[in-house]
C-alpha positions as CSV (number, residue, x, y, z in Angstrom):
1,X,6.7,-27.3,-20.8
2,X,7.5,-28.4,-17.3
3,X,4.4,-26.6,-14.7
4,X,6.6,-25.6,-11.8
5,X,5.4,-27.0,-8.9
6,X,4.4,-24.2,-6.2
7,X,5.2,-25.3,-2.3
8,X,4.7,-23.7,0.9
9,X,7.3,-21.1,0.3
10,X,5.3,-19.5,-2.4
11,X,2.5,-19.6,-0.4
12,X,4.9,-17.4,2.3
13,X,5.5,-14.7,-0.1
14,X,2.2,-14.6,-1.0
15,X,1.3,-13.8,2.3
16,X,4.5,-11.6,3.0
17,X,3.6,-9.2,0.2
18,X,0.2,-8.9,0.9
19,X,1.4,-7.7,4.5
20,X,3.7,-5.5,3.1
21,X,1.7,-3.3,0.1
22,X,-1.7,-3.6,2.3
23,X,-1.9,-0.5,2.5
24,X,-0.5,0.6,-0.8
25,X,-3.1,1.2,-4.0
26,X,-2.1,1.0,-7.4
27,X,-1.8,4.7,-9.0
28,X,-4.8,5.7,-11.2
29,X,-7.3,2.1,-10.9
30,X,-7.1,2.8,-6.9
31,X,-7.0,-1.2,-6.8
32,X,-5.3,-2.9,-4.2
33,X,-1.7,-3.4,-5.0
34,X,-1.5,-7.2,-4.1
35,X,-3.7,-6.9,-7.5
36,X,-0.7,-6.1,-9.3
37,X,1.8,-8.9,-8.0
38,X,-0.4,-12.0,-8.2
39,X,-0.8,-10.5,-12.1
40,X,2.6,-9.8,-12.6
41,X,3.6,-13.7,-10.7
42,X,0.7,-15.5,-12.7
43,X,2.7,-13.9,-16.3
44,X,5.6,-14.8,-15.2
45,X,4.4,-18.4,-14.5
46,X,2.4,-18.5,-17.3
47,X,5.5,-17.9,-19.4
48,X,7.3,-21.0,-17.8
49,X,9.0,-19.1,-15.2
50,X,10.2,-21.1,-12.2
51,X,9.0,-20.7,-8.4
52,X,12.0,-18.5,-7.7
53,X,10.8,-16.2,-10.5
54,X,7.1,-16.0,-9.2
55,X,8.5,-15.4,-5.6
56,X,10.6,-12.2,-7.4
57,X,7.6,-11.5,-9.0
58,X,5.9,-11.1,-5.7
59,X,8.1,-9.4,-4.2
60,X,9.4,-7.0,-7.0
61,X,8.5,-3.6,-6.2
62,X,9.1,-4.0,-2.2
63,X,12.4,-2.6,-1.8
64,X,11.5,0.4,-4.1
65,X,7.9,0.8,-2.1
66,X,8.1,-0.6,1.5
67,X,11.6,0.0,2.8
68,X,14.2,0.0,0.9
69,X,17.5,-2.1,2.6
70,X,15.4,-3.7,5.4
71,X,13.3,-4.9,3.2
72,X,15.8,-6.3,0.9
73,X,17.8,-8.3,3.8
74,X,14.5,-9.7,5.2
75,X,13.8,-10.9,1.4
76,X,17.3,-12.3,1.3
77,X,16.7,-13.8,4.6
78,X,13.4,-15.5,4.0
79,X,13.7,-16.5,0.2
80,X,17.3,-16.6,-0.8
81,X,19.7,-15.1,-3.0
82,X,18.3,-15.9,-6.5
83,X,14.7,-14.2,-5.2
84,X,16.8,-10.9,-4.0
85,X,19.0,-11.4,-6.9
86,X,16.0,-11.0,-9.2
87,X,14.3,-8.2,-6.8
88,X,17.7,-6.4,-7.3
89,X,17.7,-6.8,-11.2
90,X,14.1,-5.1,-11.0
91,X,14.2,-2.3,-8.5
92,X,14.6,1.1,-9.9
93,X,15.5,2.7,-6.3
94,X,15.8,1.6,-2.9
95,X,16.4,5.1,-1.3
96,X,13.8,8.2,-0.1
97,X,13.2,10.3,-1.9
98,X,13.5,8.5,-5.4
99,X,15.8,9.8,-7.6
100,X,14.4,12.5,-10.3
101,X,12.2,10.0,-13.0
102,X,14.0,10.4,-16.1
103,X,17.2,9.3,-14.0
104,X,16.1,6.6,-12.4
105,X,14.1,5.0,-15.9
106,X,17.5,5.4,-17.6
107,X,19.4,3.6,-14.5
108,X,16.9,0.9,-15.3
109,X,17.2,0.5,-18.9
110,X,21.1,0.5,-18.1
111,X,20.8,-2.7,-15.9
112,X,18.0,-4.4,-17.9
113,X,20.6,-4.5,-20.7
114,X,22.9,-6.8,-19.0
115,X,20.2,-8.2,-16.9
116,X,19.9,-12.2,-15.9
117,X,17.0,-13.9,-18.3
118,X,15.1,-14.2,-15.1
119,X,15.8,-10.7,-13.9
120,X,13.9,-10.5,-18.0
121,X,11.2,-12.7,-17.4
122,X,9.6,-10.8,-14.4
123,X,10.5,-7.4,-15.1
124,X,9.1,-7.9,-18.9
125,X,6.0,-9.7,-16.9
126,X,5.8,-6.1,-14.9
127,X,5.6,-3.8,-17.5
128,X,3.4,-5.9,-19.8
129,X,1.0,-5.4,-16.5
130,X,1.4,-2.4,-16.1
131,X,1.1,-1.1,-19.6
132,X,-2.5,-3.2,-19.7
133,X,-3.4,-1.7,-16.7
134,X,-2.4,2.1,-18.8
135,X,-4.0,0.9,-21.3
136,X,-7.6,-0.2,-20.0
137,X,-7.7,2.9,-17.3
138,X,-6.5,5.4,-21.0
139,X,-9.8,3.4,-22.8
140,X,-11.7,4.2,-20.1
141,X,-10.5,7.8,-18.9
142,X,-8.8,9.5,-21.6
143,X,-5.7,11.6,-21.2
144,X,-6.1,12.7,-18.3
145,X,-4.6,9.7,-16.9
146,X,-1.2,11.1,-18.0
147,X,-1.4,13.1,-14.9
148,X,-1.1,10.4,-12.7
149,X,2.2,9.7,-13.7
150,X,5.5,11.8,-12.9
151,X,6.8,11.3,-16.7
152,X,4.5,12.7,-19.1
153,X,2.9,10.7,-21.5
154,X,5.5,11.3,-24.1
155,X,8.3,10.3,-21.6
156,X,6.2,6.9,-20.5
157,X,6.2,6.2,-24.3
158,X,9.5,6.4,-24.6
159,X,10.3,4.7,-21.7
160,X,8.0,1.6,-22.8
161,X,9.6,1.5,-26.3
162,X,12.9,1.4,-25.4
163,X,11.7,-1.2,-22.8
164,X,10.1,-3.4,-25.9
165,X,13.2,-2.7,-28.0
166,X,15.5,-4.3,-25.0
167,X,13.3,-7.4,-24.6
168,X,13.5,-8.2,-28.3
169,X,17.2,-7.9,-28.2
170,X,16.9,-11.1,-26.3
171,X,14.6,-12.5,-28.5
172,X,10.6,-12.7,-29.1
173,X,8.2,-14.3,-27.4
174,X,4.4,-13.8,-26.2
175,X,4.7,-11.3,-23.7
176,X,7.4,-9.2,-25.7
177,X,5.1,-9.2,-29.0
178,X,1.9,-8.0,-26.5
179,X,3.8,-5.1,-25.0
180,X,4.8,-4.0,-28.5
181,X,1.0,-4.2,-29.3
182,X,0.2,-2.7,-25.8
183,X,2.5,0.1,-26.2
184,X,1.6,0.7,-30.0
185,X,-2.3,1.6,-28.8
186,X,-1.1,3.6,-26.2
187,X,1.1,5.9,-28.4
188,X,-2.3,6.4,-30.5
């Protein structure tokens, strides 16, 4: 396997994200956001992603949590049009308020199907995550995590298993059998 080589650009969105979610916290863990995107960029490269894929990965959730368009032409302009292409393929909503949850979840699924393999590769690196992160905070806390979340746990369930079944559609590999196994705990 070919280790992409990282340059100054990465570096860039590194630093560009962190600006962007500084003030944001992830939802039940309270644990600076920034937390989540170096995870979800280190799985993606970790699974032979390219640099373009670890900049998405960066930068995945910024159009849905720090600004919608704005943010999305600034992305555009400062990392091209495969990073926003990718950013696109994994943003659930770019407008205030959100759309209700169960709508928006099945908009997702809908483009995931017909999704580029990279647009795959980081949002399957985002949910396996996020569904570790469910998973250790559940260990820890019990149900009362479910609370946290605007779906309840029966609706993130089935949200993540029709996630997994998607990803195997395209194939298996690590990440997909570990978000079956993930998600398989959780629904205990």
């Amino acid at each position: 396997m070919n280790t992409p080589k990282l340059t100054e650009r990465f570096e860039q969105a590194l630093v560009y994200a962190t600006r962007l979610h500084a003030n944001q916290t992830r939802k039940v863990s309270h644990t600076p956001y920034i937390a989540h995107l170096m995870s979800v960029a280190a799985l993606v490269l970790e699974a032979g992603g390219n640099e373009d894929e670890a900049i998405a990965a960066l930068l995945h959730d910024a159009v849905e949590d720090q600004g919608g368009q704005p943010t999305r032409d600034e992305i555009q302009r400062r990392f091209g049009d495969v990073v926003v292409a990718i950013v696109d393929g994994c943003t659930e909503s770019d407008t205030t308020p959100k759309p209700p949850w169960l709508e928006r979840k099945t908009r997702y699924l809908d483009q995931l199907r017909l999704a580029s393999p990279s647009v795959r590769l980081v949002s399957l690196a985002d949910k396996l995550h996020n569904a570790r992160s469910v998973l250790a905070e559940w260990q820890q806390q019990g149900d009362v995590i479910w609370s946290q979340f605007k779906g309840s746990k029966e609706k993130t369930l089935w949200f993540y298993q029709s996630l997994v079944q998607i990803y195997q559609q395209t194939g298996s590999d690590w990440m997909t059998e570990e978000l079956e196994r993930v998600v398989s705990q959780l629904g205990k």
